[in-house]
N, C-alpha and C positions, 0 to 999 in steps of 0.2 A: 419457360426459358429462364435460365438462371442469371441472374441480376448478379451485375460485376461492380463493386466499387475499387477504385482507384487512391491509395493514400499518398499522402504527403507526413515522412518522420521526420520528425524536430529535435535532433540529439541523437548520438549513433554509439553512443559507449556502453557497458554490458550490457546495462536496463534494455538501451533500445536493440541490441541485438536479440535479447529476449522478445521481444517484441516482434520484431520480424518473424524468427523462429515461430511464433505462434501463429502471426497472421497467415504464413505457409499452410499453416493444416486447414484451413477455412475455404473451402471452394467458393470462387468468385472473390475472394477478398486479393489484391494485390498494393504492392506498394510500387508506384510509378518515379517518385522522388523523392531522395535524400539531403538534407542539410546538417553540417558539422562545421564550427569553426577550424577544429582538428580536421587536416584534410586526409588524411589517412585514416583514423578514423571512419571517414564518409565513405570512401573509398570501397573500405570493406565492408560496411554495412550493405552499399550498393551490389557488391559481390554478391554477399550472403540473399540476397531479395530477388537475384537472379538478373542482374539488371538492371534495377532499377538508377536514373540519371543521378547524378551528384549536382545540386542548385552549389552556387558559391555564395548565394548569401539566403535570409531568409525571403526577402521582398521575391526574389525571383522564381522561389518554390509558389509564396502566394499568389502571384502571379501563372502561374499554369491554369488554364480552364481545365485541365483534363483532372487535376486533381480536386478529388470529390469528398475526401474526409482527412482532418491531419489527427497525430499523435506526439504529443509532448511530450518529450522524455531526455529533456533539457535539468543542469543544473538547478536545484530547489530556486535561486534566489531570482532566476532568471521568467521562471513560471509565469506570474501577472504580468509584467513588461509585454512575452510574447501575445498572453492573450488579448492585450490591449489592443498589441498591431496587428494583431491578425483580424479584430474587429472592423480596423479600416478598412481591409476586401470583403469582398462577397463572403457573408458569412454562410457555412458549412461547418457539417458536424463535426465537435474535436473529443478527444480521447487525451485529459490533460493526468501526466502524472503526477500523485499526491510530492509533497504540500500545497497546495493551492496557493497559498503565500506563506510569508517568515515573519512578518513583523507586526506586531498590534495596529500600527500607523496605516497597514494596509487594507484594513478589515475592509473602509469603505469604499477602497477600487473596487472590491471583489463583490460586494453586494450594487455596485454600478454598471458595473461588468455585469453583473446576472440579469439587471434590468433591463438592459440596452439589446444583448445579443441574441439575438431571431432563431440560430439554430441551434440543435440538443448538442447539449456538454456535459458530456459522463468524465466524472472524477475517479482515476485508477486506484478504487479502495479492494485492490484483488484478495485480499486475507476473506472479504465474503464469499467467494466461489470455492477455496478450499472444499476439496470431497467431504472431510471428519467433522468440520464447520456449519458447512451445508446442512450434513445428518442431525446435527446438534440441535441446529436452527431449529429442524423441523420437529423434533421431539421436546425442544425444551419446556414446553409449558407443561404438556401433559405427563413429561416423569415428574418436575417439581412441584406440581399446583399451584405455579407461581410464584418467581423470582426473588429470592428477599437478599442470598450474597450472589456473586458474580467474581471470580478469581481469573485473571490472568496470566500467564505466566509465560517468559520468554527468558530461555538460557541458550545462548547462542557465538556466535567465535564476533570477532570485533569488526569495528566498519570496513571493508576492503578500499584497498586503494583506486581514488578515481582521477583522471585527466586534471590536472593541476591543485589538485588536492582537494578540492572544494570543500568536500565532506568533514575537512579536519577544524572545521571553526563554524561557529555558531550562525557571524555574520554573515554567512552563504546558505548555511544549512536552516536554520530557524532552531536549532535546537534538540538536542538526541529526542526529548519527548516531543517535538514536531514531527522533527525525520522521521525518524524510526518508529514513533507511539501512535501519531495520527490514527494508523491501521486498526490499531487496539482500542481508541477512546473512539473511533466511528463502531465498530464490533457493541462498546457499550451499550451505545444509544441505539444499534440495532439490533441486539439480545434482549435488551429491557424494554424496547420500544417506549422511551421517555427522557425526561431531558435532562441533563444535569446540573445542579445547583451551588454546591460546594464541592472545592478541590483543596486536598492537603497534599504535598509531598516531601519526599528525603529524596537527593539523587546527588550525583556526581563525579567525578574523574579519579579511581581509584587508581586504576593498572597500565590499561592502554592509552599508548602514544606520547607517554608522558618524557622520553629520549628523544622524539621527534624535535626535529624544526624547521621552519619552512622561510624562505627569507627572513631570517632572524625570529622567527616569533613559533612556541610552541603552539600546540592545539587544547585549545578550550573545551572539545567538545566532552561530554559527560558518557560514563561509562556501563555505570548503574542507578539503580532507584526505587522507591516505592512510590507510588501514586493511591492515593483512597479519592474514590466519587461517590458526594453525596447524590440520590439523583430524585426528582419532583416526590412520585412516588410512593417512595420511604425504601425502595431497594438500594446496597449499598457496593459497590464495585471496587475491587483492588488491581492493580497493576504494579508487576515483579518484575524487574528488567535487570540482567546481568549478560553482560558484551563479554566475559572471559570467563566461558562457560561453554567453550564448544565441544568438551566431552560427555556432553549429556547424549543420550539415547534420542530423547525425543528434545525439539526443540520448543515448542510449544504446546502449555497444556491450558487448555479452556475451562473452569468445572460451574456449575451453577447449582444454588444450592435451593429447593425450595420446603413447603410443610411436610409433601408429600416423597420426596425425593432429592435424590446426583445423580446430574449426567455431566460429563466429561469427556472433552474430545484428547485424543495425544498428536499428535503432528512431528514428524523428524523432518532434520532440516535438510537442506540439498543434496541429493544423493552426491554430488559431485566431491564432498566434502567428508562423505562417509571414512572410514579407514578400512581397506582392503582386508587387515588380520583380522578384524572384526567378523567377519564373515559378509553375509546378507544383512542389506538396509533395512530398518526396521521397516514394518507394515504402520501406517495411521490405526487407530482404534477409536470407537465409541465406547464409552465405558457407562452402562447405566446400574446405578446404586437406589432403587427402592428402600424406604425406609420398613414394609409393610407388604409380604414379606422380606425381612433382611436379607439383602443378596448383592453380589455383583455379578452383571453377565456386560462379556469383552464381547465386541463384534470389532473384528479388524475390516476397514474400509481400505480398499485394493484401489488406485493409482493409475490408469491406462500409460503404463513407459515410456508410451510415444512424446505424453505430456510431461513426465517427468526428463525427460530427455533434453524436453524446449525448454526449459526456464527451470526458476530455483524457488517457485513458489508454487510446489504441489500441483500442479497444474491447474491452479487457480485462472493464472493470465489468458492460457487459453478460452474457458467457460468466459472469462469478462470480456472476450475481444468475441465471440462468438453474437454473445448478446449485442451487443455495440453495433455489431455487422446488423442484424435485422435493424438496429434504431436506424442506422444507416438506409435500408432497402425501405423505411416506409414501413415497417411490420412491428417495430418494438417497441418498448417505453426506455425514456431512463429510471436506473434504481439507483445509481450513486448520483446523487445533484448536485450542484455548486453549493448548495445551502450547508448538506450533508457534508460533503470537502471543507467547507468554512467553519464549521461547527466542530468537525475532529481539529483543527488546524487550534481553534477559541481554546478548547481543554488542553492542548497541550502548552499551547503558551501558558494559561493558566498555570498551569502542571510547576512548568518552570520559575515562572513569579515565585509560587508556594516556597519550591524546595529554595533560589536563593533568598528569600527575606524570612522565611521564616514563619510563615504564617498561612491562616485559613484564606484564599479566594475566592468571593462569591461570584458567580454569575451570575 
């Protein structure tokens, strides 16, 4: 008989509509109730779930027995706060989305939090389930021989607008290398499998938002960057970040470079964002570059539409809500953990420190 879980979403704006959108493809998976301060927002979310009840605050979502697993997909700055409260009910398993938190001062909720709370909490690091990602994953040792650079690269269109802007200031977001990078510095440490030691950066507010203002005050948040990690090892990782850069083909390119070999993934970014003159959205690729003999061979990694359909992350979200669902039934492990969420969250603030003072950061 197929095992039904019942969730409870914590935030109803694109992310969580994405979310829903996913949890739909999942037999057995439903979402019973919604929470938004925005009530229209809730509203539709509930629409979109097929029904599911709109709570008006959050205590009376946690208060439901019927709900059996929740999803956070609340503004960054608000993330600790709920898991705290949610720790005061019966704990059950949550699906929290990344940043785990914003602020250095909070490292130690979050490793108190890990300690205390009884059920599994997977951190939405979904840039791992990517299909091109995926494939990378599983070949990289053997094109390379093992790992010595590691390049990331992201050229993509700028932050889109969210429910009271959040996203346009630091102190909500934690920082473009929070927000946005976390993805990429957990990627590191799970490409290299090791930990990182030094962080240098350049980054900042070139282009976007810079006409904006929001009750008197413009947005801080930073635009572009470089990132280098040193990491235990001796392998060495770069990260490329340009927000006004959404005429690229692909948006993401992964490459790793070792004695033996490159392999490199390509990734395009939302089909929704594609330009129709354009023609057809790009295909994802594997690109493997043997040094011995010299060659490159392309293998394009195909997409299932259904999942490009549901979300803007490759249909990554689906593969990480699919997993979740067995942690859920009693069948699965977590692979993204509070540690891991804490650890991408440490390098980006890191990240940040570097690029404004000026200097190297150790960890």
């Amino acid at each position: 008989m197929m095992k039904t879980v019942n969730y409870g979403l914590i935030g109803c704006g694109m992310m969580g509509q994405e979310h829903i959108r996913n949890i739909a493809l999942i037999e057995g998976a439903r979402i019973v109730a919604v929470f938004d301060p925005v009530t229209e927002l809730a509203q539709a979310a509930a629409d979109l779930a097929g029904g599911a009840t709109v709570m008006h605050d959050l205590d009376s979502l946690l208060a439901r027995s019927d709900v059996e697993a929740l999803v956070i997909v609340s503004p960054n700055h608000l993330h600790l706060d709920q898991l705290e409260h949610i720790a005061t009910y019966p704990h059950r398993p949550i699906l929290c989305e990344k940043p785990l938190y914003t602020d250095p001062s909070q490292a130690a909720r979050v490793a108190a939090f890990a300690d205390s709370y009884t059920a599994p909490v997977w951190v939405a690091m979904e840039y791992r389930y990517m299909p091109p990602v995926a494939a990378l994953l599983q070949e990289v040792n053997a094109v390379t021989g093992g790992i010595k650079m590691l390049t990331i690269r992201e050229h993509r269109f700028p932050f889109l607008p969210k429910i009271g802007d959040w996203n346009r200031f630091n102190a909500n977001s934690g920082g473009t290398l929070v927000e946005k990078c976390c993805h990429f510095f957990d990627l590191m440490r799970l490409i290299l499998r090791d930990e990182p030691v030094r962080v240098m950066a350049s980054a900042g507010q070139s282009v976007n938002h810079l006409d904006e203002t929001y009750d008197g005050k413009t947005p801080d948040i930073w635009d572009n960057g470089y990132v280098i990690v040193d990491f235990a090892g001796g392998a060495r990782a770069m990260l490329e970040l340009c927000m006004f850069a959404e005429g690229s083909k692909f948006q993401e390119a992964i490459s790793a470079v070792g004695p033996d070999g490159k392999i490199e993934c390509l990734v395009p970014g939302p089909r929704r964002f594609w330009p129709d003159h354009l023609g057809p959205a790009p295909i994802s690729q594997l690109v493997v570059s043997p040094r011995d003999p010299a060659g490159e061979h392309v293998v394009e990694i195909e997409v299932d539409p259904t999942l490009l359909q549901a979300g803007d992350h490759n249909g990554s979200t689906f593969y990480q809500h699919r997993k979740f669902f067995d942690v859920c039934c009693g069948r699965g492990q977590i692979e993204v953990t509070l540690q891991d969420g804490a650890k991408a969250v440490a390098m980006g603030l890191a990240a940040q420190q570097s690029a404004r003072e000026g200097r190297v950061v150790v960890l």
